[in-house]
N, C-alpha and C positions, 0 to 999 in steps of 0.2 A: 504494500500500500504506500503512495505517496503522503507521505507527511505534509508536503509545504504547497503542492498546485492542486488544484480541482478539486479543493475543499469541499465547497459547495456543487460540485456538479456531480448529480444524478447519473447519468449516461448520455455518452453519444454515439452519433448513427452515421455511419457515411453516407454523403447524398452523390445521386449518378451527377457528373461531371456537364456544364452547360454544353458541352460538346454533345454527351450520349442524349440528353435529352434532346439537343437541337437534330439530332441523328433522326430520333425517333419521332419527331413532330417538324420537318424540314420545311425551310421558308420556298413556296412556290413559287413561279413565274410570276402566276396572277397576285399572289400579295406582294411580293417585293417589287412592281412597276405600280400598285395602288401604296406601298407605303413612300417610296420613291418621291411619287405626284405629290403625295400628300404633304412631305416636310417642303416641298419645292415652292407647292402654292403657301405655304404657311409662310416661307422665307420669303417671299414674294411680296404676302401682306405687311410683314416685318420693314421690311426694306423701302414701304410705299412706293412700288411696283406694281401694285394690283391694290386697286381701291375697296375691296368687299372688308368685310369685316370678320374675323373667327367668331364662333359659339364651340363653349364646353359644354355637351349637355348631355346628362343620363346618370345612371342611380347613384347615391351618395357612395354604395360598395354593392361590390358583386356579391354574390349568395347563392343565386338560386341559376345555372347557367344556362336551362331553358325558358325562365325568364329573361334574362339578358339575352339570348337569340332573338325572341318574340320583339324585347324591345328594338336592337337591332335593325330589325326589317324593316319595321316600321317608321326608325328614323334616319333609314336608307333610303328610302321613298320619299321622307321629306325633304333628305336635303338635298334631293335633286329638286326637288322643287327649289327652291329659294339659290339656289346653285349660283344663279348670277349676282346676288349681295352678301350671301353668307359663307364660307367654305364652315361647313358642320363638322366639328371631332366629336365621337361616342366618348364619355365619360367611364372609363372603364376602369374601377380605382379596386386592387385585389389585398393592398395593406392597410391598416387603420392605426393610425400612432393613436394613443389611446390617454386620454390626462391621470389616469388610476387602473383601471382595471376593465375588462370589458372582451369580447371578441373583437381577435386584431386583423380577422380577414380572410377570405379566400385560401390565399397562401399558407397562412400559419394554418390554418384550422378549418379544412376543407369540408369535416362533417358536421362542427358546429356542435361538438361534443368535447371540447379539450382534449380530444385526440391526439391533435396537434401533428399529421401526417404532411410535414412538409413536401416532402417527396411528392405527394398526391397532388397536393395544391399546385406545383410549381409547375406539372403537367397540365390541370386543368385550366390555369392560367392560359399558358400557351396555345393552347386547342381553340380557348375562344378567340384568342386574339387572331390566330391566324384564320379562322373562320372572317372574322371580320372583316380583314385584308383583303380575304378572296369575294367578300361582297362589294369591294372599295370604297370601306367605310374608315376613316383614318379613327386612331384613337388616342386617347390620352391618358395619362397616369400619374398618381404621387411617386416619387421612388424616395423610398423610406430605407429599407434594405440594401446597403452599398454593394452586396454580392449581386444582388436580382437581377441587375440590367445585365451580366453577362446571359442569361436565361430568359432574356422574352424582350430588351430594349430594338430587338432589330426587326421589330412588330411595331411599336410605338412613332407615335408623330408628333408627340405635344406632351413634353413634360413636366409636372407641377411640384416645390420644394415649397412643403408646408409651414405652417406659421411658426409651428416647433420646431422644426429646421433647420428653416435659412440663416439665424446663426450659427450653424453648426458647420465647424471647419468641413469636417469628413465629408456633408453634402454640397459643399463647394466645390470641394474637390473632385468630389464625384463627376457636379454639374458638367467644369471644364472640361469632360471627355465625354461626355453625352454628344449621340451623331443627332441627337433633336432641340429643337429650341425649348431654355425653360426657364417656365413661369416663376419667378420668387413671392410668394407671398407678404405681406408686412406682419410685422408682430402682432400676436394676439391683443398686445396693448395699444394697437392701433399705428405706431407708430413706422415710418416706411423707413427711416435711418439705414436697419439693420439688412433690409433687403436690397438698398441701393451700395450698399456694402458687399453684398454678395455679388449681385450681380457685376461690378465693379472683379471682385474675383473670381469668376468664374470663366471670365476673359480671358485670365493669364495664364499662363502653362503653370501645371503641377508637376510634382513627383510625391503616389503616396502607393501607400501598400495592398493590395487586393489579389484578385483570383483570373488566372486567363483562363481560355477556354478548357480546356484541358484538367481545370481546377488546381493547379498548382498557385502556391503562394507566388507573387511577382510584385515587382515594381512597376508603375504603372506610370507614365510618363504621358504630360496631355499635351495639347495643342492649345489646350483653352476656346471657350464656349463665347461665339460673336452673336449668340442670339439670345442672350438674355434680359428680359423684360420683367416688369413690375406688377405683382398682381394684388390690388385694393381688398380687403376682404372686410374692413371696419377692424373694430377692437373695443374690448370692455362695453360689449352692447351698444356702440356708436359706430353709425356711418360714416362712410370717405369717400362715398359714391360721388356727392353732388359738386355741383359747377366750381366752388370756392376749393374742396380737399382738392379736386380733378387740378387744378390752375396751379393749386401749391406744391402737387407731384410734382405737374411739370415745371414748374420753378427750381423743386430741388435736383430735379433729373438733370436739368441745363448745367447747373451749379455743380453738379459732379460729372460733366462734359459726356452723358448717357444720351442717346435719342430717347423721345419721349413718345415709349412704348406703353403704353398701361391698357391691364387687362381690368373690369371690374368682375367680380366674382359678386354675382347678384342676393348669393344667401349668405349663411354666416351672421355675424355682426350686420352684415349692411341688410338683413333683411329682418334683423331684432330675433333670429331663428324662428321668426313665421315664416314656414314657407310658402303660404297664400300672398305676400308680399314678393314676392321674387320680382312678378311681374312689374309694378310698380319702379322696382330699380333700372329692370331693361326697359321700361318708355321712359325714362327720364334719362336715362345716359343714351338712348336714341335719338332723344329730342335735341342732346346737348349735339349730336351728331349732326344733327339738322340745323342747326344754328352756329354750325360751323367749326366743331371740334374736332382735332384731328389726330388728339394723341390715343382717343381711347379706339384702339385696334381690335379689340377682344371683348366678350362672355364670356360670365357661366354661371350655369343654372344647373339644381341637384331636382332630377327628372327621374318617374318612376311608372310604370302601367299605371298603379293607383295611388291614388295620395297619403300622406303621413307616413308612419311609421309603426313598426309591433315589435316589442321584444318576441326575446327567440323565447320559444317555449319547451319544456325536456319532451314533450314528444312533437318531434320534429312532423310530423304530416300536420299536426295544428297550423303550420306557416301558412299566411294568406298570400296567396300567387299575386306576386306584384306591387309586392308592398313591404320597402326599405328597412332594416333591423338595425339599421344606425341612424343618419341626421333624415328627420322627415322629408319627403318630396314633393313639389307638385304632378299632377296625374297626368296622362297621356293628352288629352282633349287640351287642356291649358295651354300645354308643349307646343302643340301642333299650333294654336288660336297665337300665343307670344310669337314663338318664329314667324308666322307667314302676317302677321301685322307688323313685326320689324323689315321682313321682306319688303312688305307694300309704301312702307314710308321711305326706305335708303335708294328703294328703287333707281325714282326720279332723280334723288338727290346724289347718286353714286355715277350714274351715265352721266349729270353736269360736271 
């Protein structure tokens, strides 16, 4: 017995290598020329080269994966519709940073029993994304977990570093070598300092320690991340959505020599966590669009089949089909009525 390391640790389990799993779940033609398009047009809106605007939209966390197919479809369909104002990412978030205790997601805990068969999850992860890919539905993600993106980032299009986070060296470090563009959040306490710090670092080359493919220990050397933007979330129950927070990003954005990318994330804080309010944020940060704004590039809205929320219950068949086990949602019908009334207003105003 060791004495002095893994005091505290239980047991571990070898997990198959991002290699064998990429083996066994392999990126197709058809999703790697849709995930391709997808970072292409997103850098495009980035770069203001392409005047539409992004939307993040769909459930708070994945759960149930033939729910998340169903939703899917459906807002595959949509966003060809609205195609020429919005470029739509599925919200496909499979980890959950947790403030205490709680189910951390897909990944950890794929049966939703503290099981805790990562293995499981990290495949099931996979399967949907590249599902997605081959309906050329780009998607988006928290990366929480610094190993994860060698096992599912070459499916991703849009990536988001959470409010617990973005101070966090390690996900700086990370950001710099993400092949996708990503979102910082501001602090839970509302303030964007910490995020215009990140993203400030995640521009420059790193060297920090992680897994290649193969899953051996390595040094990991970046290039650093030119696509990093600011995402408003509010903080301490207070919005930052409206015209006055929007003017002082970009004031501070200028001030530390960033473009002034900002995304608002319509629930959270900025929507008092009702999320019957979501709306309400996206016509006001539309309108501010209409009136001539032009740093707010991006949504996002926590969308779901049916609205709110249910804990998880010990007998798992109790789950109501469609309806989020974390941050409540708005339902399908909402979804569909917001996007294609942001569609009909940007319309005009995107061809001027």
């Amino acid at each position: 017995m060791d004495k002095l390391t893994n005091i505290n640790v239980a047991a571990q389990q070898l997990m198959p290598t991002p290699a064998e799993v990429c083996a066994r779940l392999p990126l197709t033609p058809a999703a790697e020329r849709a995930v391709l398009e997808g970072r292409a047009a997103l850098q495009a809106i980035l770069d203001r080269r392409d005047p539409r605007r992004f939307v993040v939209v769909g459930p708070c966390s994945i759960h149930d994966l033939a729910a998340a197919r169903d939703y899917a479809g459906r807002l595959r369909a949509l966003a060809e519709e609205v195609k020429d104002t919005l470029l739509v990412i599925m919200r496909v978030y499979f980890e959950k940073p947790r403030t205490s205790t709680g189910w951390k997601g897909l990944i950890n805990d794929p049966r939703m029993d503290d099981s805790f068969h990562i293995e499981e999850g990290v495949s099931k992860a996979r399967a949907l994304l590249l599902e997605l890919a081959e309906m050329g539905l780009p998607a988006g993600t928290e990366a929480l977990d610094p190993i994860m993106p060698q096992y599912l980032h070459d499916l991703i299009t849009w990536t988001a570093i959470g409010a617990r986070t973005t101070e966090s060296q390690t996900h700086r470090e990370m950001s710099s070598g993400l092949s996708t563009p990503v979102g910082f959040k501001n602090g839970t306490d509302g303030g964007i300092e910490i995020a215009i710090n990140a993203i400030k670092s995640a521009a420059r080359p790193h060297s920090f320690l992680g897994i290649n493919l193969q899953g051996q220990s390595a040094v990991i050397r970046t290039r650093g991340n030119a696509y990093g933007h600011l995402v408003l979330r509010g903080g301490h129950e207070r919005p930052n959505y409206d015209s006055v927070a929007v003017a002082l990003t970009e004031e501070a954005l200028t001030k530390a020599s960033l473009s002034q990318n900002i995304v608002v994330d319509c629930s959270h804080a900025n929507c008092s966590k009702k999320p019957e309010l979501q709306g309400l944020v996206l016509e006001n940060c539309v309108n501010q669009m209409l009136e001539g704004n032009r740093s707010i590039v991006g949504l996002m809205l926590e969308s779901n089949i049916e609205a709110g929320n249910q804990p998880i219950p010990e007998d798992l068949t109790q789950l109501r089909y469609g309806v989020s086990v974390t941050d409540p949602c708005i339902d399908w019908p909402t979804t569909e009525s917001l996007l294609r009334a942001a569609h009909r207003k940007l319309s005009a105003a995107l061809s001027a």
